[in-house]
C-alpha positions in Angstrom: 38.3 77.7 61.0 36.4 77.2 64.1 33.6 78.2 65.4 34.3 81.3 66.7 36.5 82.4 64.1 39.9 81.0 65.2 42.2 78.8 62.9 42.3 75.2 64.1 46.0 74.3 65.1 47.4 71.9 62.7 49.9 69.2 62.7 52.6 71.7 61.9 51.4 74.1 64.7 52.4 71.0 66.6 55.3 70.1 65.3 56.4 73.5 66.0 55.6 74.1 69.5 57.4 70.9 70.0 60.3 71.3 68.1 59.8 68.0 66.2 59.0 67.1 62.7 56.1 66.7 61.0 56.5 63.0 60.8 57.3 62.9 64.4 54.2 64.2 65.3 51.9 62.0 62.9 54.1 58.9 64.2 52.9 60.0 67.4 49.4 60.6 66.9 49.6 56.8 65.2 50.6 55.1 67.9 54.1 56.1 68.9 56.4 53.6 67.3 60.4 55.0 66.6 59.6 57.8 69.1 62.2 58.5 71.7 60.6 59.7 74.9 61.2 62.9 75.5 59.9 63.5 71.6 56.5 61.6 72.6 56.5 63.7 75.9 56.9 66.9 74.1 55.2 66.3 71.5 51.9 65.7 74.2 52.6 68.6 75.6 52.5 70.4 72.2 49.0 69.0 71.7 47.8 70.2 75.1 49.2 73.5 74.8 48.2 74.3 71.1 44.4 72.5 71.2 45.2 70.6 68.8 42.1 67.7 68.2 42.8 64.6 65.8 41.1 64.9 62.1 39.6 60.7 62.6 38.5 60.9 59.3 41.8 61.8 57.9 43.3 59.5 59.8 40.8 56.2 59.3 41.7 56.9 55.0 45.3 56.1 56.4 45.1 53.8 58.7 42.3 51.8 57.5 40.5 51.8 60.6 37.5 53.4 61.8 38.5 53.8 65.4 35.3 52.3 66.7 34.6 49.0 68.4 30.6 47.4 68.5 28.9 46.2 71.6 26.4 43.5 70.2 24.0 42.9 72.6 21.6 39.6 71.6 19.0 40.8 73.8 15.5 42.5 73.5 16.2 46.1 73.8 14.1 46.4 77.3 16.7 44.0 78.9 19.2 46.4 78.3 17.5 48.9 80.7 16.4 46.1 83.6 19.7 44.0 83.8 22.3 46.2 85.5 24.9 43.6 84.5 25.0 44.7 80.7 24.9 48.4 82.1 28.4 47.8 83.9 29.9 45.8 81.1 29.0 48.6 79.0 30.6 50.9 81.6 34.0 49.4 82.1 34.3 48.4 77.8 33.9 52.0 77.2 36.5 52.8 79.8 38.7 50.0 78.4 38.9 51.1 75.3 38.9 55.1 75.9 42.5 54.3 77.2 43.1 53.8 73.4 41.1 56.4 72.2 38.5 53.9 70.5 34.9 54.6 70.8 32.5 52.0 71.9 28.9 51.6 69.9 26.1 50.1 71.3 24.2 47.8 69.0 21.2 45.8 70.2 20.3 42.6 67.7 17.4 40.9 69.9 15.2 40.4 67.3 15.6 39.2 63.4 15.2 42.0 62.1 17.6 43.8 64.4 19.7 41.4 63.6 19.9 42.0 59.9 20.8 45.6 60.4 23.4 45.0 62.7 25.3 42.2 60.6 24.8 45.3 57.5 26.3 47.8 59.9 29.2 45.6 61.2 29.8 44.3 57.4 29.8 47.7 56.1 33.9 48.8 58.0 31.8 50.9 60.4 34.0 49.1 63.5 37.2 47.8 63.9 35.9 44.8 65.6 32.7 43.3 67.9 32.2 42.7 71.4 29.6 40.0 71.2 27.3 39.9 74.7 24.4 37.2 75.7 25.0 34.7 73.1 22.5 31.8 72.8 22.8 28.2 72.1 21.3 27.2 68.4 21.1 31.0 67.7 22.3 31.9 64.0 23.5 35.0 64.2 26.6 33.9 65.9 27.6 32.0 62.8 26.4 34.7 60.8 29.1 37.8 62.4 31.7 34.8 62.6 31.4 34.8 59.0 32.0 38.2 58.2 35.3 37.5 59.0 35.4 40.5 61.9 37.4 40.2 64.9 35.2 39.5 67.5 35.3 38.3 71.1 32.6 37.1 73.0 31.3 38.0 76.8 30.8 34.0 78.2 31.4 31.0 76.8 29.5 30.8 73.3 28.3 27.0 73.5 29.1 25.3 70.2 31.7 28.1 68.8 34.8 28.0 71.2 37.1 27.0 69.2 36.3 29.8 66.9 35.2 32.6 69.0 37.7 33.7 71.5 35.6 35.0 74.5 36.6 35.8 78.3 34.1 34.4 80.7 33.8 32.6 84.9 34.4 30.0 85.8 30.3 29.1 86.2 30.7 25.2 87.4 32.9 26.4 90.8 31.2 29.2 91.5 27.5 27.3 91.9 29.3 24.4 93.3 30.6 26.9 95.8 27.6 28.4 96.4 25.5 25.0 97.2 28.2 23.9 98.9 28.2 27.4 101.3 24.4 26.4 101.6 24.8 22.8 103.1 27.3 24.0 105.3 24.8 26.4 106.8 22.8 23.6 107.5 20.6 23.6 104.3 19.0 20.7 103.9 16.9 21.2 101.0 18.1 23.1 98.6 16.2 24.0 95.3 17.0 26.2 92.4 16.2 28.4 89.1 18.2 28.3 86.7 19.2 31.0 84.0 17.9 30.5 80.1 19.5 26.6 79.1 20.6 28.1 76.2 23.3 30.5 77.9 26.3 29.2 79.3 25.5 30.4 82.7 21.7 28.9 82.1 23.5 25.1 81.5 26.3 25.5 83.8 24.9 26.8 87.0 22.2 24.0 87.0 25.3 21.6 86.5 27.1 22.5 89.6 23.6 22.6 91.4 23.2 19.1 89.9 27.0 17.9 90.9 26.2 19.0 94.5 23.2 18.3 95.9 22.6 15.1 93.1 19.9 16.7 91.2 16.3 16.2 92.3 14.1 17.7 89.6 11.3 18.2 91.8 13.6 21.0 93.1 14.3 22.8 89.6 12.1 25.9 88.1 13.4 27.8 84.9 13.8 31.5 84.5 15.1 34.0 81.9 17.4 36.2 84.0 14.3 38.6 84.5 13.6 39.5 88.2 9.4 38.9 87.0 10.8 35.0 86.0 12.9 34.5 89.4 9.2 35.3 91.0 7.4 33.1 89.3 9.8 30.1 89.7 10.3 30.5 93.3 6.1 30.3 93.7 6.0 27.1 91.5 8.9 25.6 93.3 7.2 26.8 96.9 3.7 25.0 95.3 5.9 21.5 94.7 7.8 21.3 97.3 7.1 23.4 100.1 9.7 21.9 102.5 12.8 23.4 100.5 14.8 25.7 102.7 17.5 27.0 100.7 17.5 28.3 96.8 20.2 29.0 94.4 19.6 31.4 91.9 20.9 31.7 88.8 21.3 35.5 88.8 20.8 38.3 91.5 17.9 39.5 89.7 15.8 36.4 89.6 17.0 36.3 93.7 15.4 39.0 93.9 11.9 38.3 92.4 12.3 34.8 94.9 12.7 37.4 97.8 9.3 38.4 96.5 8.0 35.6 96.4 8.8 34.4 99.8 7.8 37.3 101.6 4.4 36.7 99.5 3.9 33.5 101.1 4.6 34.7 104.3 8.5 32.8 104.4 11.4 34.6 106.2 14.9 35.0 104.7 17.3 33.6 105.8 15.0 32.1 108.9 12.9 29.7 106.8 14.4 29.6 103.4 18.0 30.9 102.4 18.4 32.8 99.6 21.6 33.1 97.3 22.7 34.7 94.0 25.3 35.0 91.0 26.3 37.5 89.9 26.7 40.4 92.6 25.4 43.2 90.7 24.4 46.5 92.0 20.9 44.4 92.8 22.2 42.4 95.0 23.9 45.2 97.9 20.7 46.8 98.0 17.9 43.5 97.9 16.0 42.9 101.2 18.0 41.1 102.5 20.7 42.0 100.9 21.6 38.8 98.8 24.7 36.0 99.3 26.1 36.2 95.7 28.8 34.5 93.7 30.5 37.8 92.4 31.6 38.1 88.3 34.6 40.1 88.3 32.9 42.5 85.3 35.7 45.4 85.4 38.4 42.5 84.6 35.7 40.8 82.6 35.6 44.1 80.4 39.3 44.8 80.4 40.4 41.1 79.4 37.4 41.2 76.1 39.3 44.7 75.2 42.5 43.0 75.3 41.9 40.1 73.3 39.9 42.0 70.9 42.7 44.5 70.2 45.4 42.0 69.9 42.8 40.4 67.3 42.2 43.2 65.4 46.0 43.6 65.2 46.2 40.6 63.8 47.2 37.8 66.9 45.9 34.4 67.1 42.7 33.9 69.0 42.8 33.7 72.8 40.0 32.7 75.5 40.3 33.7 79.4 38.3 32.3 82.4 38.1 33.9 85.6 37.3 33.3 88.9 34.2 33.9 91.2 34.1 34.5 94.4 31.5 34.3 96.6 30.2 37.2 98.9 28.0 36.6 102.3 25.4 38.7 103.6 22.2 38.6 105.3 20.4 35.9 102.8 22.1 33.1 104.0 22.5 33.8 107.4 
């Protein structure tokens, strides 16, 4: 019954209202295979009129799945909440997938012992399969879900487990040689950067199309962690070194964004004495002041290729990898 009193509809109910059988309606409800059209068109309309809602439960104990899908991010939780990039993965999976009526879980494994619960849970047939984000170089805990025999995909390259993680990433090599490349032509001279974590595939391959570029003075290098308070902190040690740069590539929009702090800290103009530019072009970027030049990650496509390949995986299809394209956006920080 429900809860005010009513009788559910049922399966039959359904099958009824649509003039169908029984089995039509639970070969519908189980993906449609041997069902003409205009059964699988009335037997949606049957569902619509009648109310009825699937019994998951009832149908996980025959389909042997759970109808669920992980998003493992390897991040401390508070980088969740501060990187709008993971916000709009998150966003565009969960639409992804509702197009096949599977939920998405958020799981965030930043620390060991987070870690351990999440390899439990994912172990224990609570998901159908993982969408593994922010994977780090040297970390375990790749190794450690590959072995659990899941199917997974992973958001970026995972450095030392392509061959055995399929994953959908950008192209990060073009895009920074784009981007340094946009800065010379605007008569940059001097260009500097910060780099991403150099154990993330966007950390090692941005600096290498900075390096390819511009030849790869060190003196013009700072590290950061992707966090807007590291991008800060770079661009003052980088200003402290070498004061004559005029240009800076940053790794992500959000460390551009603690540069642009910087600067105007020490009293430099953007774009008028230094140039400021991007990767990423998340929401941070439209709305930085100025707002920031930016290589831009295609993250809806991003989101709909990892669904794909995780859903042909889980159905059983050999592993698949895509890389995309970036392109790269102008606006007021370059000039």
């Amino acid at each position: 019954m429900s809860a005010g009193g009513r009788r559910r509809p049922t399966i039959e109910d359904v099958a009824t209202e649509a003039g169908v059988s029984r089995g039509t309606v639970s070969r519908v409800l189980n993906g449609g295979l041997n069902v003409s059209a205009d059964a699988l068109a009335a037997v949606d309309a049957a569902i619509r009129k009648t109310g009825y809602v699937v019994n998951l439960h009832a149908r996980a104990m025959v389909t042997q799945r759970s109808g669920t899908v992980a998003f493992v991010l390897s991040e401390p939780q508070e980088r969740f909440f501060t990187d709008p990039n993971f916000n709009v993965l998150l966003r565009a999976c969960t639409q992804a997938l509702a197009d096949h009526d599977i939920a998405l879980l958020l799981a965030i494994a930043g620390t060991p012992d987070e870690q351990k619960r999440v390899l439990r849970f994912l172990g224990g047939g609570h998901v159908d399969g993982a969408l593994l984000v922010s994977t780090h170089t040297g970390d375990p805990f790749v190794g450690q879900v590959l072995n659990l025999g899941l199917p997974i995909v992973a958001c970026g390259q995972p450095i030392g487990h392509e061959r055995m993680l399929p994953y959908v990433g950008v192209d990060e090599l073009d895009g920074a040689r784009q981007m340094v490349a946009h800065l010379v032509a605007v008569g940059r001279r001097t260009v500097a950067t910060i780099t991403g974590p150099l154990d993330t595939p966007g950390g090692v391959k941005r600096l290498a199309g900075w390096r390819e570029t511009t030849g790869g003075d060190d003196t013009l290098v700072a590290h950061g962690d992707y966090s807007r308070e590291s991008g800060e902190a770079a661009m003052g040690e980088l200003l402290e070194r070498r004061p004559d740069l005029d240009a800076v590539f940053v790794a992500s929009d959000l460390m551009a964004v603690g540069a642009l702090d910087a600067l105007r800290r020490a009293g430099r103009r953007v774009p008028e004495d230094v140039a400021v530019a991007g990767f990423d072009d998340s929401p941070a970027a439209a709305t930085a002041v100025p707002p920031l030049t930016t290589m831009r990650q295609p993250f809806k496509r991003i989101s709909a290729e990892m669904v794909r390949l995780l859903l042909a995986r889980i159905e059983g299809e050999p592993p698949a990898s895509v890389i995309l394209p970036t392109e790269l956006v102008e606006r007021a920080s370059t000039g």
